[in-house]
C-alpha positions as CSV (number, residue, x, y, z in Angstrom):
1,X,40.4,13.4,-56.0
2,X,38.1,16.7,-57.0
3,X,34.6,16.7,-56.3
4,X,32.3,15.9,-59.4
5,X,31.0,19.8,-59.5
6,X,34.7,20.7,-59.9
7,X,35.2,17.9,-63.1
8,X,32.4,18.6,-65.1
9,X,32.6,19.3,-68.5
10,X,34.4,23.1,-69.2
11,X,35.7,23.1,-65.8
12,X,39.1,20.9,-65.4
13,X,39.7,19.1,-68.1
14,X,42.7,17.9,-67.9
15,X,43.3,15.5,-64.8
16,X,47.0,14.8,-64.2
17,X,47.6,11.4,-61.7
18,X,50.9,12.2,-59.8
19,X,52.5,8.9,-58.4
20,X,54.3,8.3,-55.2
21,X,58.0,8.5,-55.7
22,X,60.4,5.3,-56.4
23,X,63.0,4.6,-53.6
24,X,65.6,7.2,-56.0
25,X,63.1,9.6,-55.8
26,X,62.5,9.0,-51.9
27,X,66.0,9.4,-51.6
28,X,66.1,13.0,-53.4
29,X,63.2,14.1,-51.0
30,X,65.1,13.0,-48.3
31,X,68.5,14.5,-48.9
32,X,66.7,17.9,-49.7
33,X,64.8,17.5,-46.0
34,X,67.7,16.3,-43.8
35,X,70.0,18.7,-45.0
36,X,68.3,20.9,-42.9
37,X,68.4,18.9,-40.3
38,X,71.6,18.7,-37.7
39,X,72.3,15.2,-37.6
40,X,74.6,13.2,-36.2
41,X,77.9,13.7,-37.8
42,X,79.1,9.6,-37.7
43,X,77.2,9.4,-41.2
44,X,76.5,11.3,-44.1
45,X,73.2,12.9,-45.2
46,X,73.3,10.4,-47.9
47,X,73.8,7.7,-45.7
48,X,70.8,8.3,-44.0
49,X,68.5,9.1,-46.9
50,X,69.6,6.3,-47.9
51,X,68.3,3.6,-45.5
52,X,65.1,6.1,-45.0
53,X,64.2,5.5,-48.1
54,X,64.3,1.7,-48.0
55,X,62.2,2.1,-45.3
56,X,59.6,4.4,-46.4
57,X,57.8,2.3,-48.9
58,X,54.3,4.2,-50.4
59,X,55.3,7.2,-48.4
60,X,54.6,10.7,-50.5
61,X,56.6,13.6,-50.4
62,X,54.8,15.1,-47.9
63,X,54.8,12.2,-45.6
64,X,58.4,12.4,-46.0
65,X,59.0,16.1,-45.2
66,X,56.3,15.1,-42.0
67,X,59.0,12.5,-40.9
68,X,61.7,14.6,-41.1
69,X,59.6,17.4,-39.0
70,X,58.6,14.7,-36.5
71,X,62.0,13.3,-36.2
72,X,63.2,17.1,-35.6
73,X,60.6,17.9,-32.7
74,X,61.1,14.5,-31.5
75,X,64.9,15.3,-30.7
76,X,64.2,18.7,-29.2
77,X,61.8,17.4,-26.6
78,X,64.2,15.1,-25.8
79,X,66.6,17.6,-25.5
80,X,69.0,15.3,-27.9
81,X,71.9,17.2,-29.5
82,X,71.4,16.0,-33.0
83,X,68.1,14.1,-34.6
């Protein structure tokens, strides 16, 4: 949301609504994110984008690449060998 200053007329005109992504496009997020990632070699990237992105319902891209960030820090204070 822009301020109202921001919106007036001859400023922005155009406003363009971007929506959170589908479970597909939470999967694509994902894959890009976790393959820089070292994970645990028992499954693949896709199989763990894939159930992350059944369970990440309303999250944005962001919140996804936050997750993935978190996850990572997560592991290295726990001084785990993959996330």
């Amino acid at each position: 949301m822009l301020d109202n200053a921001l919106t007036r007329p001859g400023r922005f005109d155009r406003m363009v609504e971007i929506e959170l992504p589908d479970i597909k496009g939470r999967q694509e997020i994902l894959e890009l994110y976790l393959r820089k990632i070292k994970l645990d070699p028992s499954q693949t990237v896709t199989d763990y984008s894939k159930r992350l992105a059944t369970l990440t319902y309303g999250f944005s891209g962001a919140d996804l690449a936050n997750l993935c960030n978190e996850a990572a820090i997560l592991a290295v204070r726990a001084e785990k060998q993959h996330v």
